[in-house]
C-alpha positions in Angstrom: -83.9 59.9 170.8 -83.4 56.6 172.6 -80.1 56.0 172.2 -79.8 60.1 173.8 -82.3 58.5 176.7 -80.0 55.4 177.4 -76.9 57.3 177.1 -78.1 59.7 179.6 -79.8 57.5 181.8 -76.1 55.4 181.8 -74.3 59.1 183.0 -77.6 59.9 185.8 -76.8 56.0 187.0 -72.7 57.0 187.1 -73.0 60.1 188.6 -75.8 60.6 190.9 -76.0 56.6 191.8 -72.9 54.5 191.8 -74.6 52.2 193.8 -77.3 51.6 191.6 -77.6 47.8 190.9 -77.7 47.2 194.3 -81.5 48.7 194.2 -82.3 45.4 192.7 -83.1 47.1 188.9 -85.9 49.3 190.7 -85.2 52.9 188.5 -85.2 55.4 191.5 -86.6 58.5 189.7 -88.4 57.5 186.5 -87.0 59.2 183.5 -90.5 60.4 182.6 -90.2 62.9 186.1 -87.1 64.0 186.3 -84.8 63.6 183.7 -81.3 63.5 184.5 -79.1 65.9 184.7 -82.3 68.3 185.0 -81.1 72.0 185.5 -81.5 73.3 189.0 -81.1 69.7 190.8 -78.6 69.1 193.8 -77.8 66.0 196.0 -78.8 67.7 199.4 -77.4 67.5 202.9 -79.6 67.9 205.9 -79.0 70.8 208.2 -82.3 70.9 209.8 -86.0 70.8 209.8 -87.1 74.2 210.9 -90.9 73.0 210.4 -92.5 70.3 208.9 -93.0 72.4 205.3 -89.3 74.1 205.6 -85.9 72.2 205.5 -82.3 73.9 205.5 -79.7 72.2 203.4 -76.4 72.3 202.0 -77.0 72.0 197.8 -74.1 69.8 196.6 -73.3 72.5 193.4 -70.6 70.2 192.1 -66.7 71.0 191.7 -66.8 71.3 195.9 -69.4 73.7 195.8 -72.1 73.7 197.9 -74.2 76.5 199.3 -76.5 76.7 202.4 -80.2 77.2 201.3 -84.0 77.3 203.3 -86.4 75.9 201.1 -90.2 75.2 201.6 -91.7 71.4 200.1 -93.1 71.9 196.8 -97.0 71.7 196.5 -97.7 70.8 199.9 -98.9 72.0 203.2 -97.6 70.1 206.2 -99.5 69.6 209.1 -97.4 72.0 211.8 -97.0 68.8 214.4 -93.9 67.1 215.8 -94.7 63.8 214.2 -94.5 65.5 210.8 -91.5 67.7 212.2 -89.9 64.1 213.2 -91.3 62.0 210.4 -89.3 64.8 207.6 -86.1 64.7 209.9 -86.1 61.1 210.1 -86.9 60.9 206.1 -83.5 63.2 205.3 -81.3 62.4 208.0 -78.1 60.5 206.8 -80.2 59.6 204.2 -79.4 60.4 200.4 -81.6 62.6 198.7 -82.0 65.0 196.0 -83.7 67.8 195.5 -85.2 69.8 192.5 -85.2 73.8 193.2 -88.4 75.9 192.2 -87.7 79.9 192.6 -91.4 81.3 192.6 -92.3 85.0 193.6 -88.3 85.4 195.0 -89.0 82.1 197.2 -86.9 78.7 196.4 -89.6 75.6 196.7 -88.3 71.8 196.4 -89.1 68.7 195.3 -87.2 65.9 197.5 -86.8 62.4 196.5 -85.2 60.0 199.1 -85.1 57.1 199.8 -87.9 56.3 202.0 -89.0 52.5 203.2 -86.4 50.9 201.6 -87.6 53.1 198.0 -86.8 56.3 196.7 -90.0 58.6 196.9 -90.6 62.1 196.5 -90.9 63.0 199.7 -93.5 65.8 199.3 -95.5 63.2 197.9 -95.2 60.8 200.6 -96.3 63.0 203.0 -99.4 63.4 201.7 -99.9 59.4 201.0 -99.5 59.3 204.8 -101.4 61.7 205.7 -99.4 64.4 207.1 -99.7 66.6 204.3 -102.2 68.3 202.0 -101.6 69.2 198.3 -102.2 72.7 197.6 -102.5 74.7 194.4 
């Protein structure tokens, strides 16, 4: 099972980050959350933040694929505020970032991670670490 975990950590490190060493050894996504090449996660392009709990995106598919999607955070509720608005823009903008899709009840939900003061962070997370976001069940 390790040697399957190195190997595929090797390919996620390849693929997703060629950049990688120069994150100073810091692993960006443990393996323990996502592991790599998890089903039903895309490197994302920001089209626009149409509130602070709904982003539009382009979903990198692969093969020069990509679609155009509007998905709400994942687990959260952001305050409805133009410094949450801003501070989500400002998060994704010509920033990398992936995101893990969630279809519930006909509705696509994500979980971002990007990087985020000089770290990569799951965003929905972060929000709520700085206070403009609540977790909800």
């Amino acid at each position: 099972m390790k040697k399957i975990k190195e190997a595929l950590k090797d390919l996620w490190e390849i693929i997703v980050f060629p950049d990688y060493e120069l994150i100073n050894g810091y692993d960006p996504i443990p393996m323990q959350i996502v592991q790599p090449v998890a089903p039903y996660t895309y490197k994302g392009e920001l089209i626009g933040v149409i509130d602070a709990n709904t982003i539009l995106v382009y979903l990198d598919l692969g093969l020069d694929t990509s679609i155009k999607r509007t998905l709400k955070l994942n687990r959260i509720k952001a305050d409805v505020s133009a410094e949450t608005k801003q501070a989500v823009w400002e998060a994704l903008f010509s920033n990398d970032f992936m995101i893990h899709t969630i279809k519930k009840d006909g509705e696509y939900f994500a979980e971002v991670w990007a990087l985020l003061e000089g770290e990569f962070y799951n965003l929905n997370d972060w929000l709520v670490t700085k206070g403009l976001a609540k977790v909800v069940g």
